[in-house]
C-alpha positions in Angstrom: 0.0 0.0 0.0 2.7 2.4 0.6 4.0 2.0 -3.5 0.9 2.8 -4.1 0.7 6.7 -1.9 4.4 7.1 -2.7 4.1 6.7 -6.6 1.1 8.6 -7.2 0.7 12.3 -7.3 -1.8 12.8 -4.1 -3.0 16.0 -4.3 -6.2 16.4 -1.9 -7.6 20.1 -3.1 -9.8 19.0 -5.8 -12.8 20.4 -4.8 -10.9 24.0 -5.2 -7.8 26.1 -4.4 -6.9 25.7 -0.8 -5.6 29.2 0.8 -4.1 28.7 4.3 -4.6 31.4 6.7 -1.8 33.6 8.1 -1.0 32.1 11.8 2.2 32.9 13.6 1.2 30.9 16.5 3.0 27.7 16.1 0.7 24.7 15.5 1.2 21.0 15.8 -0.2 20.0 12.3 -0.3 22.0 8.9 -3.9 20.7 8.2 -6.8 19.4 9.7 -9.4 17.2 7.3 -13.1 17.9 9.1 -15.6 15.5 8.1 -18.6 17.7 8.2 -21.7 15.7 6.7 -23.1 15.8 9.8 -22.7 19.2 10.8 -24.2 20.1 7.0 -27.2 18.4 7.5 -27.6 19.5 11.6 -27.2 23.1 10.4 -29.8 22.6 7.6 -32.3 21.0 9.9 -32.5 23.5 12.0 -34.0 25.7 9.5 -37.6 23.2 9.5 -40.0 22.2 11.8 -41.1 18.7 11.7 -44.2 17.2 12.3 -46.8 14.6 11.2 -50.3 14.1 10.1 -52.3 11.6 11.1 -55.2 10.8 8.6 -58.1 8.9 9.2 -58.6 6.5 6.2 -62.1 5.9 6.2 -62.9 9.7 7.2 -60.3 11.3 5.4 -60.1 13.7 8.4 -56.6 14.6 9.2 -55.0 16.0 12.3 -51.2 17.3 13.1 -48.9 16.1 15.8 -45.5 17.7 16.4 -44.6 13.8 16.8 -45.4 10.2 16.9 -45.5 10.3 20.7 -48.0 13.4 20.2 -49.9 11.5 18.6 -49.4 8.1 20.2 -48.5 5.4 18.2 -44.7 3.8 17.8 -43.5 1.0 15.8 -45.5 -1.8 17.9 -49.1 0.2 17.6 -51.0 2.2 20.2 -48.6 3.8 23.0 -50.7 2.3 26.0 -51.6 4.8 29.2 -49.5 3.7 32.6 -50.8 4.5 35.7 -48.9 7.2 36.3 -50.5 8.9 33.3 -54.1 8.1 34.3 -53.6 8.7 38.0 -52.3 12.5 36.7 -54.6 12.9 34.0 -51.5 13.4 32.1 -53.1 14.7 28.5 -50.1 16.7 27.4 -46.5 16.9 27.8 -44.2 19.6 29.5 -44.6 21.5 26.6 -48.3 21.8 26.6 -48.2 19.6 23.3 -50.6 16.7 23.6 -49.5 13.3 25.3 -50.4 9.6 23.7 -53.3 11.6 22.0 -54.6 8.3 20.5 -54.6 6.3 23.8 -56.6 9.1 25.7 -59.0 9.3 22.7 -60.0 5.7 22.9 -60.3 6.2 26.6 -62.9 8.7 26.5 -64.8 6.9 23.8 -64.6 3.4 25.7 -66.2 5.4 28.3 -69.2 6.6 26.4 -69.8 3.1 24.8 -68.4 4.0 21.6 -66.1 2.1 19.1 -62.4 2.4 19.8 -59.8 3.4 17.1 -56.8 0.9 16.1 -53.3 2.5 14.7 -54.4 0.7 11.3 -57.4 3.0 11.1 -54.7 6.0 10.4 -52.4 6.8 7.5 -48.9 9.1 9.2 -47.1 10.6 7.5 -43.4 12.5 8.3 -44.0 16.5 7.3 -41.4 19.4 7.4 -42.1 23.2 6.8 -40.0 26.3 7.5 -39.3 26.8 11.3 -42.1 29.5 13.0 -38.9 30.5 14.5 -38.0 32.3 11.4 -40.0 34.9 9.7 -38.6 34.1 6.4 -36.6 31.5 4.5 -33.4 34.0 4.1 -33.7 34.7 7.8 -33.3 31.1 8.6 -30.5 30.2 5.9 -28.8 33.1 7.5 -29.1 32.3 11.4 -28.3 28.5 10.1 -24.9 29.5 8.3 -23.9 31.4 11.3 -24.1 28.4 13.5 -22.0 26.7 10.8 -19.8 29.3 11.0 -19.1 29.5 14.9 -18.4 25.8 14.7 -15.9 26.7 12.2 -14.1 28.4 15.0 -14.8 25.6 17.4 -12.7 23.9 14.5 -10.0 26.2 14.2 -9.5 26.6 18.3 -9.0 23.3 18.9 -7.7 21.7 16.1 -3.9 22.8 16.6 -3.7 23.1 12.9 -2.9 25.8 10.9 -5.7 25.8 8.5 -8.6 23.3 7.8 -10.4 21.5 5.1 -14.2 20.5 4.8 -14.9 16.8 3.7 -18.3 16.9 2.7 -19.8 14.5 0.1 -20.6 15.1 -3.3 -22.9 13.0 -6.1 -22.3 9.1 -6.2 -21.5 6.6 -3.9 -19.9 3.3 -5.0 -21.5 1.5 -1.9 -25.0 1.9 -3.4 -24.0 -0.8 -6.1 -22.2 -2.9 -3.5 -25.4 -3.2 -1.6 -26.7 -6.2 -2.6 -29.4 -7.8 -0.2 -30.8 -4.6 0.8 -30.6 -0.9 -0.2 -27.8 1.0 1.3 -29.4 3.4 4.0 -32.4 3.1 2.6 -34.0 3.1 6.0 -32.7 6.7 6.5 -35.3 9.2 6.9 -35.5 12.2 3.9 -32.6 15.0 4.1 -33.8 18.2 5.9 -36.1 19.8 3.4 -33.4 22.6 2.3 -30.7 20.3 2.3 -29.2 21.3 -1.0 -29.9 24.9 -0.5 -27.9 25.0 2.9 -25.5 23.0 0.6 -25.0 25.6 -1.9 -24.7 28.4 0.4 -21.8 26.7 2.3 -20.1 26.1 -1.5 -20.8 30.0 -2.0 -19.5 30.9 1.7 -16.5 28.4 1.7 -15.6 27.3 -2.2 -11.5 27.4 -1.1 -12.3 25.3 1.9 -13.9 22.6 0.1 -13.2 18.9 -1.0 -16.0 17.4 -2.2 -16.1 13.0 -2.5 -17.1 12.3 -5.6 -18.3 8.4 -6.1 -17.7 8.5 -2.1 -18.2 9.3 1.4 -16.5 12.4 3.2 -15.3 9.6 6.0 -13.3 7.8 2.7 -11.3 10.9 2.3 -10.4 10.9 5.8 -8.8 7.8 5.4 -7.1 8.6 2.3 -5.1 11.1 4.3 -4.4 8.6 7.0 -2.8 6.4 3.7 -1.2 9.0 2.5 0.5 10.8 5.8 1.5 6.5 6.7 3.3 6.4 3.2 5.4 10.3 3.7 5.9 9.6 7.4 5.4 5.9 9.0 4.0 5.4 12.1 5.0 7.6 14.3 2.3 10.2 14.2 4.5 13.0 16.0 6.0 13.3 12.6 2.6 13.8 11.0 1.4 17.2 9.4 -2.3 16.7 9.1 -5.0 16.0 11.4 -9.0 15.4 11.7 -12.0 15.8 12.9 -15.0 13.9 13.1 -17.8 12.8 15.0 -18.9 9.5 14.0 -17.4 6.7 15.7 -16.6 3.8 12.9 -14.5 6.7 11.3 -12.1 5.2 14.5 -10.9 2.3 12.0 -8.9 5.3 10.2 -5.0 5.4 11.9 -4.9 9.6 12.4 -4.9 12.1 15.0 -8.1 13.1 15.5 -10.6 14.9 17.6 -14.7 14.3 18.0 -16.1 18.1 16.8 -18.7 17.0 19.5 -16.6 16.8 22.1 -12.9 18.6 21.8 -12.4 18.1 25.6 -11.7 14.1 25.0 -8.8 14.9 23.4 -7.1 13.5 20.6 -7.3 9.5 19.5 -6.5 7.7 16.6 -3.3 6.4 17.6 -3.7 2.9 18.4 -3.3 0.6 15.2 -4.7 -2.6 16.6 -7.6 -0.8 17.8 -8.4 1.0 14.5 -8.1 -2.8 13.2 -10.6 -3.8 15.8 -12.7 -1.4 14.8 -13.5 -2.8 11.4 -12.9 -6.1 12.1 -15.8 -5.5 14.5 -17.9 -3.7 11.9 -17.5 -6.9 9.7 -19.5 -9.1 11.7 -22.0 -6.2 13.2 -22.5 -4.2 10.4 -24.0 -0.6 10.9 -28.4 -0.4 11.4 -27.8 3.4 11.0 -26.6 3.0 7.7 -28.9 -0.1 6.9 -25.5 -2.1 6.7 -26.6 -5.8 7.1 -23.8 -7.6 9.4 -24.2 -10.9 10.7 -28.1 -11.8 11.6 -27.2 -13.6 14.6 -24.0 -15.9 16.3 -24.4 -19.2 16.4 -24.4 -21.4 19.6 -21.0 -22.7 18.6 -19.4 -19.1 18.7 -21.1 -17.8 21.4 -20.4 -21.3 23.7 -16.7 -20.9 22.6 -16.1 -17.4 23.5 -18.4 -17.3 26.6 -20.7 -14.9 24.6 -24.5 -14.6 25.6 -27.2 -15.6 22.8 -28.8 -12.7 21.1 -31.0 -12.3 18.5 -29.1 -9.7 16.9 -25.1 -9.1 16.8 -24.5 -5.4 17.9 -21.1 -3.8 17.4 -20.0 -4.1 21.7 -20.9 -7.4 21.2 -18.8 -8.1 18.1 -15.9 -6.5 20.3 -16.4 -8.6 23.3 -16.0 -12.1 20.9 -12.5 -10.2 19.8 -11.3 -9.6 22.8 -7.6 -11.1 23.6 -6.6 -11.4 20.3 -3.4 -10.3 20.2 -3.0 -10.2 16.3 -5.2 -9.1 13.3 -4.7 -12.6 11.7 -6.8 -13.7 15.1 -8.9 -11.3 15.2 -10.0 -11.7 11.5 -9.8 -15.5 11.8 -12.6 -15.4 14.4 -14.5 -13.1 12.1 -14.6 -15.7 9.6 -15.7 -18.2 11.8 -18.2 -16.3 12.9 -19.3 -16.3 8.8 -18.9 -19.8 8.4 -20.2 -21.2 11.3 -23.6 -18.9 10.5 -24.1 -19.8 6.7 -22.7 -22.8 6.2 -18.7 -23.6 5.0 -20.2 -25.3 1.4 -23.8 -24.2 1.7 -24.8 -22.1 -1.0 -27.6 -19.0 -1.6 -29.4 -18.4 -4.8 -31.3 -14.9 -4.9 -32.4 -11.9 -7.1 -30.5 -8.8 -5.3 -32.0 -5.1 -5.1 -30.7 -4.6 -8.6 -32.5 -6.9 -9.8 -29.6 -9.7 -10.6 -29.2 -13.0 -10.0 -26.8 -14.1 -7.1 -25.2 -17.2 -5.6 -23.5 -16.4 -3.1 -21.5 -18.2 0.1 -20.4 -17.3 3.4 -17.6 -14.9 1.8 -19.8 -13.2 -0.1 -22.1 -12.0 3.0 -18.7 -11.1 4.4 -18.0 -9.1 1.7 -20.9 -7.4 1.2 -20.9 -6.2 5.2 -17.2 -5.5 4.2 -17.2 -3.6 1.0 -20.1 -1.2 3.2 -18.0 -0.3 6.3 -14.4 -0.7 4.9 -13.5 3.2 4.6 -11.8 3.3 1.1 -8.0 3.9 0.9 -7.6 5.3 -2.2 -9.2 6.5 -5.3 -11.6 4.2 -7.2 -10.7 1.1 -5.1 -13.3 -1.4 -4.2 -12.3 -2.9 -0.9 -12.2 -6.8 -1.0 -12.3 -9.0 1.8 -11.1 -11.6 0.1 -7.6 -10.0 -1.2 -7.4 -8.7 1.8 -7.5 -11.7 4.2 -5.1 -13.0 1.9 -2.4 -10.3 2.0 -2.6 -10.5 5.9 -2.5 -14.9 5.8 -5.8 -15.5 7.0 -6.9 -19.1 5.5 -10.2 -18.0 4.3 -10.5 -20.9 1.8 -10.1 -23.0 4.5 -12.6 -24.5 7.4 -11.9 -22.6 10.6 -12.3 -25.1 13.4 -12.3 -23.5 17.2 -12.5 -25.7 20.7 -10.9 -29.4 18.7 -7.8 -30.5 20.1 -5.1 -30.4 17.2 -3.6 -33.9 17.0 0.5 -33.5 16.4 1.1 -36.0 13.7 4.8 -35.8 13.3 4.8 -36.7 17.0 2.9 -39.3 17.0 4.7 -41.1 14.0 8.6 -40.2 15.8 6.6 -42.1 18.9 5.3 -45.0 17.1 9.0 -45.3 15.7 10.4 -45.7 18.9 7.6 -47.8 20.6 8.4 -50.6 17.9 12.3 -49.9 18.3 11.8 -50.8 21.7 9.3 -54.0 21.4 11.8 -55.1 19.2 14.6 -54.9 22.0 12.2 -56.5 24.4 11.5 -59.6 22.3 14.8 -60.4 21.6 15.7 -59.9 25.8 12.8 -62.7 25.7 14.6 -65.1 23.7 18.1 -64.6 26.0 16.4 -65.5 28.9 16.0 -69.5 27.9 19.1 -70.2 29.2 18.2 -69.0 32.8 17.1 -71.3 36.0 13.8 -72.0 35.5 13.0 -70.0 39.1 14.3 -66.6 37.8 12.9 -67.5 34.3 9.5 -67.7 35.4 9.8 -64.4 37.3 11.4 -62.5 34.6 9.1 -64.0 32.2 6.3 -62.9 34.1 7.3 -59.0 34.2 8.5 -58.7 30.6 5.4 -60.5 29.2 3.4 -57.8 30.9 5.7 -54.9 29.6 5.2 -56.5 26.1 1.4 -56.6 26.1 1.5 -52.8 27.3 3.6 -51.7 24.5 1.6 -53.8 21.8 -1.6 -51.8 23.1 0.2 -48.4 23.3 1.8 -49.3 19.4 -2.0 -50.0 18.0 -3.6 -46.7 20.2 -0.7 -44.9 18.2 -1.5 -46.7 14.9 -5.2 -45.6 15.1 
């Protein structure tokens, strides 16, 4: 990997002509890399309100909520009323907004003998609008870039970096086609409603700051630094010139100095290999909900038993670290991911099924593996499509092989040097047998007696071996 950073002209200001501020305080780092999706889209929804309607199918009445807990219903149906809430007559919440709406309706209706309502009965759907904060839309873009812009100085405070760049993501994302079994965060709600207006102001406001990803993430880029600053420098991060700054936590597979924007008073982090490796090795066999990133459905009792793990249902990421825990290399740590794989879908069992795409797949254990792989794998360079496969192979991970945990491992080559000498020595022992003929009978019978029985103990031990 290092040919590859060394070789190639690496030059990270695509997305426009970098100018460094004038600083004559001395910093630690030349440049700090900001992954700032997140802080793009927080800034942006704070310019809309959201709310929901909840329509009445058969009526066709509809009625607004500020929420689903408004209006009363989650995921599983009807919230239900606890005592606490009938004892208070608790109708609305701390913000005067009414509480489990739906549950208090049926109450009151249950009460007067009339039918009761079921979630079914109601279409809801998510609404947005401009926030009532805001008088007009140009007041709220305003008030929203100025937040952007104090965290800018946030940025610049505690970076320890002489100048910064934005990693924000452009059009395309390679990991859409890579998807296979289900679309890539496609259970993601919708992007604030002026998204790509609060997009375009930034681009006005900070076009010299910017490096878009292109066919990417803004968290690939991040790691493309960390590729390229290993490749200049090594290791040893003290001799590093850039930096970052992030917020979400599976960017911690990336080996750079770095800082959560969140929360600057943690410090810095990044500079533990192994752990970056556990990281995605963890990610592997998790996967990521948040990003509809399918990981392993479930461990099987053979893992779990092995490893001491509690049966779940599920396989979340603390969980995925706990069954790596005390491996002391990345082959280990990756062999047990593999089990995990194998044990789960079979070594030989194959899957046929029409992906998202609408092609036609047959796919085996490695090919789950990848797919959870190719998904959280941040990508190293330009255009490359991370494979698990290649990979486990550069590192000397049998992959093609049957990982086998908790079976003893019998030594053959000691076994055979063993049987060697066991029939070496029954040899020795017969021909003793044959010298002692010419004894006294007396001492005959006595030495016949205890050779005879070391004989028959060697023959049994020589056809244990021979098994």
């Amino acid at each position: 990997m290092t040919n590859k950073f060394s070789k190639k002209a690496f030059n990270p200001s695509q997305g426009g002509s970098f100018v460094e501020e004038e600083n004559k305080e001395h910093k630690r780092f030349k440049m700090c890399y900001s992954d700032h999706d997140t802080h793009v889209v927080r800034c942006a929804k704070m310019m809309q309100e959201d709310y929901i309607e909840a329509r009445h199918i058969s009526s066709g009445r509809v009625k607004e909520f500020p929420n689903k807990t408004c209006f009363g219903v989650n995921k599983k149906g009807i919230l239900e009323l606890t005592e606490d809430d009938l004892s208070s007559n608790k109708r609305t919440d701390d913000k005067g907004r009414p509480y489990k709406w739906l549950a208090w309706t049926n109450k009151d209706r249950q009460e007067k003998g009339q039918s009761v309502f079921r979630a079914e009965d109601f279409e809801v759907l998510s609404k947005a609008r401009l926030n009532p904060e805001f008088d007009t839309f140009e007041e709220a873009l305003d008030a929203a870039e100025k937040i952007f812009a104090s965290h800018i100085k946030a940025l610049k405070r505690n970076m320890d970096s002489e100048d910064y760049t934005l990693l924000i993501s452009g059009k395309g994302n390679y990991r859409d086609y890579e998807s296979k079994t289900v679309g890539y965060k496609s259970s993601r709600g919708e992007k604030p409603i002026y998204f790509q207006e609060f997009k375009d102001k930034i681009s006005e406001v900070y076009k010299n700051k910017i490096w878009w990803a292109k066919d990417n993430e803004a968290e690939d880029l991040i790691q493309y630094i960390a590729k390229q600053q290993t490749a200049l420098y090594g290791y040893d991060q003290t001799k590093w010139d850039s930096c970052a700054a992030y917020i979400d936590k599976d960017v911690t597979q990336c080996y750079i100095p770095a800082k959560s924007y969140d929360n600057y008073e943690d410090g810095w982090f990044g500079g533990d290999l192994f752990y970056c490796e556990k990281t995605l090795v963890a990610q592997t066999i998790s996967g990521d909900p948040t990003d509809t990133i399918e990981g392993l459905p479930s461990l099987t009792e053979s893992v779990t038993k092995h490893f001491g793990l509690r049966k779940s249902s599920g396989v979340s990421k603390s969980t995925a670290e706990k069954l790596l825990d005390g491996s002391e290399t990345f082959q280990e740590m990756w062999k047990r991911a593999v089990y995990c794989y194998q044990q789960y879908y079979g070594f030989d069992k194959e899957y046929n099924f029409k992906d998202v795409h609408g092609e036609d797949q047959c796919w085996t254990w490695i090919d789950y593996m990848q797919q959870c792989y190719v998904l959280v794998k941040m990508q190293e360079y330009e255009g490359q499509i991370p494979c698990v496969r290649e990979y486990l192979s550069e590192i000397g991970v049998p992959w093609k092989d049957e990982i086998k945990y908790g079976e003893i491992e019998i030594d053959t080559e000691g076994l055979v040097n063993n049987l060697k000498i066991c029939k070496s020595t029954l040899a020795e022992l017969e021909s003793i047998l044959k010298s002692y003929k010419s004894l006294p009978k007396p001492k005959l019978i006595d030495k016949l007696d205890e050779a005879v029985k070391l004989k028959d103990e060697l023959k049994g031990n020589i056809s244990l071996l021979e098994v």
